[in-house]
SENUVEX-264364 format. One record per residue (C-alpha): x, y, z. Coordinates in steps of 0.05 Angstrom, whole numbers, plus 5000, padded with zeros to 4 digits. Each point is the difference from the previous one (the first is absolute). Example, Ala and Ser with C-alpha at 12.3 -4.5 7.8 and 13.67 -1.06 7.14 Angstrom:
% residues 2
[[5246; 4910; 5156]] [[5027; 5069; 4987]] 
***
This chain:
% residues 405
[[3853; 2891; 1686]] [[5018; 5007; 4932]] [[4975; 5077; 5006]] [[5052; 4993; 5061]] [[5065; 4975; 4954]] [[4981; 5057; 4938]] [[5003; 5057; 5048]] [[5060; 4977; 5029]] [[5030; 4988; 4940]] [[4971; 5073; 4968]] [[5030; 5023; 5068]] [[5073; 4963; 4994]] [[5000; 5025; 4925]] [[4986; 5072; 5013]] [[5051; 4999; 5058]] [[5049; 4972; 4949]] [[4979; 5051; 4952]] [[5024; 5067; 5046]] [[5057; 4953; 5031]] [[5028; 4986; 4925]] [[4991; 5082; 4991]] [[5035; 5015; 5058]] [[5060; 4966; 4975]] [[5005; 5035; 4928]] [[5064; 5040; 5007]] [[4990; 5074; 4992]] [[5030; 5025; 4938]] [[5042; 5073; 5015]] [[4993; 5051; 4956]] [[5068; 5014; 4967]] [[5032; 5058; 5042]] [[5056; 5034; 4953]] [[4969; 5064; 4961]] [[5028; 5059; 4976]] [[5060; 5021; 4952]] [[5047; 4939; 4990]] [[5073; 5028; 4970]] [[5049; 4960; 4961]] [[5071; 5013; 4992]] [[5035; 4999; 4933]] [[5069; 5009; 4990]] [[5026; 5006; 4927]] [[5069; 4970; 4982]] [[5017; 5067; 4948]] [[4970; 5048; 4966]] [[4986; 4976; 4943]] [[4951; 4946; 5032]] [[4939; 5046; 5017]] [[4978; 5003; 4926]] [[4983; 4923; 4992]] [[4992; 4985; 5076]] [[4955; 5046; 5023]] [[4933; 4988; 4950]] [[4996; 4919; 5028]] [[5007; 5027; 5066]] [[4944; 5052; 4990]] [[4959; 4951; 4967]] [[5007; 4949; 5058]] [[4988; 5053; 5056]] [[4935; 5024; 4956]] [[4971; 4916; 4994]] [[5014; 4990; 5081]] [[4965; 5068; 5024]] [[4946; 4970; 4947]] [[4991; 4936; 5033]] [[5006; 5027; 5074]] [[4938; 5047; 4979]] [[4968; 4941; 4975]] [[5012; 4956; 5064]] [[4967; 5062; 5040]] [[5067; 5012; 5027]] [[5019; 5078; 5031]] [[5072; 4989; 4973]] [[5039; 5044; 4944]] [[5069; 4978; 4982]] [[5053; 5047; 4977]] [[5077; 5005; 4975]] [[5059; 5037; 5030]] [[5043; 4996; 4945]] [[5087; 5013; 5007]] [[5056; 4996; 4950]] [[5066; 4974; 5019]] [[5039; 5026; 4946]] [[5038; 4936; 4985]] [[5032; 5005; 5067]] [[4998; 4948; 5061]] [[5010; 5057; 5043]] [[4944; 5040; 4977]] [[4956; 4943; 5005]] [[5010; 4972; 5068]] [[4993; 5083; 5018]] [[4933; 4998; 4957]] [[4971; 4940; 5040]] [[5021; 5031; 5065]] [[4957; 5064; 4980]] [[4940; 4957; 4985]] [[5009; 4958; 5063]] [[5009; 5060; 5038]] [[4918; 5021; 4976]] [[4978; 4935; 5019]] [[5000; 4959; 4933]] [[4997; 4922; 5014]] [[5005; 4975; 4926]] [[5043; 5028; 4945]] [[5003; 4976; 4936]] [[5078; 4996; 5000]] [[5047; 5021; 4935]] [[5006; 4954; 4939]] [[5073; 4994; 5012]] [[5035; 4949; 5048]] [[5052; 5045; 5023]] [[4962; 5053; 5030]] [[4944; 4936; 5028]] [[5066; 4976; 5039]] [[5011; 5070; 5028]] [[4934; 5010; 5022]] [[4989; 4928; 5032]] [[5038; 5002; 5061]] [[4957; 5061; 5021]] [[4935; 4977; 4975]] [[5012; 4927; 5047]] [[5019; 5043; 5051]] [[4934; 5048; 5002]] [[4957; 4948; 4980]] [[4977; 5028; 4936]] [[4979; 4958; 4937]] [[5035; 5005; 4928]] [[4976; 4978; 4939]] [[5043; 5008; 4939]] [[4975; 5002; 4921]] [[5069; 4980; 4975]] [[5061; 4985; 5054]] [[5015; 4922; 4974]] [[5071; 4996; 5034]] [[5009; 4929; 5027]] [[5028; 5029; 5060]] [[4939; 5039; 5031]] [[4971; 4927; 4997]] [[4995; 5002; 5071]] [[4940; 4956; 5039]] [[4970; 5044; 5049]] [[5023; 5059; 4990]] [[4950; 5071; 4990]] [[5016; 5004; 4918]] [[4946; 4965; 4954]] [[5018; 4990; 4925]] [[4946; 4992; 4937]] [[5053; 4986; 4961]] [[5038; 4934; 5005]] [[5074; 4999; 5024]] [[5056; 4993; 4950]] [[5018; 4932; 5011]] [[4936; 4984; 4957]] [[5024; 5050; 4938]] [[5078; 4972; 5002]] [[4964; 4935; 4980]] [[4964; 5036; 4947]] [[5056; 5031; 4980]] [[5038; 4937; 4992]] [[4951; 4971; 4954]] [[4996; 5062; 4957]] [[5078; 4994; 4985]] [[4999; 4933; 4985]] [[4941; 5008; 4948]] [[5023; 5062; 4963]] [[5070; 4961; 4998]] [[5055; 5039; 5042]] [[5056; 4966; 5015]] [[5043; 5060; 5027]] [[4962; 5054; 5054]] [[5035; 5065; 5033]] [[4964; 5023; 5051]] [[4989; 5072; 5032]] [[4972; 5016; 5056]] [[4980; 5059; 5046]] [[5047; 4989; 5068]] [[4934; 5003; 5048]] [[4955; 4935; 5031]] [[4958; 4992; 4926]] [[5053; 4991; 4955]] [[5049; 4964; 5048]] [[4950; 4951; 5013]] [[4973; 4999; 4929]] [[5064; 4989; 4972]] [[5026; 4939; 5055]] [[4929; 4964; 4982]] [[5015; 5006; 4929]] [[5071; 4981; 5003]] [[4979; 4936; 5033]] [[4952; 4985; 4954]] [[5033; 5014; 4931]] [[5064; 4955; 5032]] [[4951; 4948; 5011]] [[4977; 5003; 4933]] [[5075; 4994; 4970]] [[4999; 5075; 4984]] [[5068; 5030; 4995]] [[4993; 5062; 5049]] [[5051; 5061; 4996]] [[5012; 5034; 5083]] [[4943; 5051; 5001]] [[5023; 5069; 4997]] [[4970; 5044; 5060]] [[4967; 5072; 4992]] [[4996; 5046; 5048]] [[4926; 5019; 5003]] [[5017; 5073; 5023]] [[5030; 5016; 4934]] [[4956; 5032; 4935]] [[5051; 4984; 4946]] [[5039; 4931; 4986]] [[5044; 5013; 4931]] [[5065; 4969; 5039]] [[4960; 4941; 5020]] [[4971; 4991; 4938]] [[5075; 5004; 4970]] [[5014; 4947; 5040]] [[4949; 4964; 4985]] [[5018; 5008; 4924]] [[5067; 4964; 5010]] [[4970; 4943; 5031]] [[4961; 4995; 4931]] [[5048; 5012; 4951]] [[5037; 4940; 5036]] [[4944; 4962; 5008]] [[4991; 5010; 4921]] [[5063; 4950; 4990]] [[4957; 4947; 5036]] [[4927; 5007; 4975]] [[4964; 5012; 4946]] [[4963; 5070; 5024]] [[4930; 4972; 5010]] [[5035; 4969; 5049]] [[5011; 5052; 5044]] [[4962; 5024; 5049]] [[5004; 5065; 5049]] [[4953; 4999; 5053]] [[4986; 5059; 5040]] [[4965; 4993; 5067]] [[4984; 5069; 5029]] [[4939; 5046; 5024]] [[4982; 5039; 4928]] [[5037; 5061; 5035]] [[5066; 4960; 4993]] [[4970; 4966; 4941]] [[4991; 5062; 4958]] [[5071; 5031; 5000]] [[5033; 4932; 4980]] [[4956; 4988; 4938]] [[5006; 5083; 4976]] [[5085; 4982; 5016]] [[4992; 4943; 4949]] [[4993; 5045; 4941]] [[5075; 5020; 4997]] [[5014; 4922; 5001]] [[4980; 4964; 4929]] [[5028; 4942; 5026]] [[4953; 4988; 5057]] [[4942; 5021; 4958]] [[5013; 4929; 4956]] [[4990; 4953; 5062]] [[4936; 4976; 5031]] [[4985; 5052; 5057]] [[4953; 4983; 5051]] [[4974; 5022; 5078]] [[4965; 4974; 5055]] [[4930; 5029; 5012]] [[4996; 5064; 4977]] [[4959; 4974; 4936]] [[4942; 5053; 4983]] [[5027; 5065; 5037]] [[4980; 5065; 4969]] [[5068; 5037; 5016]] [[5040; 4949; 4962]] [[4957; 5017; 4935]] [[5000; 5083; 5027]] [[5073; 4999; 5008]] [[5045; 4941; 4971]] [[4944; 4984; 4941]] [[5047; 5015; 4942]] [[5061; 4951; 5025]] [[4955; 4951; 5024]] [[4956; 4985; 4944]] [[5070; 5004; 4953]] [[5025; 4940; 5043]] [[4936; 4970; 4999]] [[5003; 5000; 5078]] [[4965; 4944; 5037]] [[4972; 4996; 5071]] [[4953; 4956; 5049]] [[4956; 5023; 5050]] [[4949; 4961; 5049]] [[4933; 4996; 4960]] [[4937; 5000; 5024]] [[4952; 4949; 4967]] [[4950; 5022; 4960]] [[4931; 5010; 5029]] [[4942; 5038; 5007]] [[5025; 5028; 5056]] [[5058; 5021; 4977]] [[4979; 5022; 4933]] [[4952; 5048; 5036]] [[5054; 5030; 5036]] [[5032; 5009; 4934]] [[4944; 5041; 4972]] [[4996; 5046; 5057]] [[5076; 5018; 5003]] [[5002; 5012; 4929]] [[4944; 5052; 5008]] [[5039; 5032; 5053]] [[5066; 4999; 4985]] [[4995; 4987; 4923]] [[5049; 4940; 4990]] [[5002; 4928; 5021]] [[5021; 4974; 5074]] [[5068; 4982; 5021]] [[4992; 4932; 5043]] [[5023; 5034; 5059]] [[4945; 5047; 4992]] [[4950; 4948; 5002]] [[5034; 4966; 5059]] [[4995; 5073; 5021]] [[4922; 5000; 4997]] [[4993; 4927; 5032]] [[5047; 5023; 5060]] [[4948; 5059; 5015]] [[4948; 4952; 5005]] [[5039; 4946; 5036]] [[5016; 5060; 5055]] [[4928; 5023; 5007]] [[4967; 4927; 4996]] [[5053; 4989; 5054]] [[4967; 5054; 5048]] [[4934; 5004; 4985]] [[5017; 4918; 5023]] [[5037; 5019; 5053]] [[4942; 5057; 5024]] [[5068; 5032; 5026]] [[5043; 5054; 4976]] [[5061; 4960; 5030]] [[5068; 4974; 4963]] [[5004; 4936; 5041]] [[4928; 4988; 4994]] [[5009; 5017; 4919]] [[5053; 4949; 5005]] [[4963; 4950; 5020]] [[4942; 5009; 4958]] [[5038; 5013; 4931]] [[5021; 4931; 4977]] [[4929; 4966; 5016]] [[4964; 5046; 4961]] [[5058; 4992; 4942]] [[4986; 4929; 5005]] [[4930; 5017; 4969]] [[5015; 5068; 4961]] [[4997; 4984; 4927]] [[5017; 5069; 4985]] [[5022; 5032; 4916]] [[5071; 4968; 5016]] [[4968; 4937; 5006]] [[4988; 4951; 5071]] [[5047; 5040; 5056]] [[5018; 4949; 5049]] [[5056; 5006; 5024]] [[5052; 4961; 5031]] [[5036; 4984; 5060]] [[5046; 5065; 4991]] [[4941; 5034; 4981]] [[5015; 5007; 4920]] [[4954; 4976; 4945]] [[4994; 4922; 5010]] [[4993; 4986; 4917]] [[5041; 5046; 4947]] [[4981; 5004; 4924]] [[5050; 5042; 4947]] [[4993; 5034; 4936]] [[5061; 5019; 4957]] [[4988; 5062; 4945]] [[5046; 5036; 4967]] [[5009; 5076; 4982]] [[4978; 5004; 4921]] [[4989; 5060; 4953]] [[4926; 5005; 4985]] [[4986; 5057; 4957]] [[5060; 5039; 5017]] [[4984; 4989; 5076]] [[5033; 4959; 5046]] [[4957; 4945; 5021]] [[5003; 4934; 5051]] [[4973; 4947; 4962]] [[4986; 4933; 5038]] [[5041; 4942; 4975]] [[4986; 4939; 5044]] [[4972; 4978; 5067]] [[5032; 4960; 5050]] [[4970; 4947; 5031]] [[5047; 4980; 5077]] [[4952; 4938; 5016]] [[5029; 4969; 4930]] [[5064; 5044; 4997]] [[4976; 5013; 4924]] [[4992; 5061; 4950]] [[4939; 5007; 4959]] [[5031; 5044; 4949]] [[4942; 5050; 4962]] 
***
């Protein structure tokens, strides 16, 4: 009898056995393979130089890591230039829609992100921008991703910075397009809020390559404001994309008025072109900026190394947001195991939500921008008879405070 219950239970155990096998789910093989290309649109010319090594390097480390998973997959970059125009840009993401490109990584400036958007929603294709912040492209559910946080975050930063270096008095300029509108209403707000005394911003038509009459009217602003405050007082802000950027600091130089005030800009800290082609006037003025900083890591100190041995200077920030939207794209698909924009869509902020990339931990939030925002201010210095940005301070938004180096 007992032989009786063992065999049954020998036979109950091995049925149990191939019944519990039967119901293992069958794991597919992933089925994408083959060449994977990536848009990229540049905002101007003069972006390809310091853009293009992080997004080398990042295409490189993914075609790595899908030989490494076994994977029959090789990305690859279309690259465009919109010239500084909407127009060419929304034509330049037709063309790559047109050859069948679900992901672009979208131009650093707002304006030509807005023009784009409407299309890209439409055709279901994915953006990701390295450096668009405009408040306004904050959009929840939309196709455009952001590594960068939106500018409601800096204007806060911005605030504090004024208060601390002890402006009482601000003028602000700003390019006429959706950056430095928005820009400038988030910093208005803020510096009001803060009891700063704020002059009605003076707009720029981004278009233009040469601002002496704006800068003239700039310098009667000052030379009034001089009967009020002490000159350390002062401050002109600038908010504008470094192509508006660069012809209002090189118009300063026939001014000597405006070159004894406290000049300062939104995020353009750390751009080579400012150094290449406003270097002189800006380290005379001693010309201060912020920019969204990465924390330091090993991560993103290897990325460091690397660009510096191919493009032989430091990274801008939006370069490294550059590199992490690359990988965000690609981690996106290879998730996704579908060369689709909606399916990229859907994909994207999950694997941001665990992507701690050289710009730091990605996620994102519910309009799709950077969910946490760290700054660091620098200024434009004369280091051996070079131009130089030199770091100043780091701002901290969780505690609204500056660490000042």
């Amino acid at each position: 009898m007992v032989g009786g219950i063992v065999a049954g239970l020998a036979a109950g155990a091995t049925a149990g056995y191939y019944l519990g096998q039967a119901t293992v789910p069958k794991i597919e093989k992933p089925s994408l393979s083959g060449e994977i290309p990536l848009g990229v649109i540049y905002a101007s010319p003069m972006e390809p130089p310091w853009l293009e090594p992080a997004i080398r390097i990042a295409i490189d480390e993914v075609n790595e890591y899908c030989r490494i998973l076994g994977r029959d997959l090789r990305f690859t970059f279309l690259a465009e230039n919109a010239e500084e125009s909407a127009t060419k840009a929304l034509e330049r993401a037709q063309s790559l829609m047109a050859r069948g490109i679900q992901a672009i990584l979208a131009p650093c400036w707002s304006s030509l992100c807005k023009a784009i958007l409407p299309t890209a929603n439409e055709r279901k294709v994915v953006l990701v921008s390295p450096g668009s912040t405009s408040p306004a492209l904050a959009i929840p559910d939309d196709y455009l991703f952001r590594t960068p946080p939106d500018d409601s975050k800096s204007a806060i930063a911005v605030g504090r910075y004024s208060l601390e270096v002890g402006l009482k008095y601000i003028i602000p300029v700003y390019g006429k397009e959706p950056f430095g509108e928005g820009l400038y209403n988030e910093c208005t707000r803020n510096w009001t809020a803060r009891g700063i005394k704020v002059e009605e911003g003076l707009g720029v038509d981004p278009e233009k390559k040469e601002y002496g009459g704006e800068m003239a009217t700039v310098r009667d602003k000052v030379v009034k404001a001089f009967q009020t405050y002490k000159k350390e007082e002062i401050g002109l802000f600038l908010l504008a994309t470094d192509a508006v950027l660069i012809p209002l600091l090189t118009a300063m130089r026939e001014y000597p008025e405006l070159q004894q005030i406290h000049v300062f800009d939104s995020d353009n800290a750390g751009i080579p072109t400012i150094l290449q082609y406003a270097g002189e006037i800006s380290a005379r003025i001693r010309f201060r900026a912020y920019r969204y900083a990465p924390p330091s890591s090993p991560k993103y100190l290897g990325f460091v190394e690397k660009y510096k041995a191919l493009a032989g200077f430091e990274p801008y920030s939006w370069a490294v947001c550059a590199y992490d939207a690359i990988w965000l794209m690609a981690l996106a698909i290879l998730t996704a195991d579908e060369y689709s924009g909606p399916k990229i869509k859907e994909a994207l902020p999950k694997v941001a939500e665990n992507y701690f990339g050289a710009s730091g931990w990605c996620a994102l939030n519910e309009a799709g921008d950077r969910r946490y925002p760290t700054y660091e201010i620098a200024e434009v210095v004369l280091e051996e008879g070079a131009p130089k940005w030199k770091p100043t301070g780091f701002y901290d938004a969780i505690t609204d405070t500056i660490k000042w180096y």
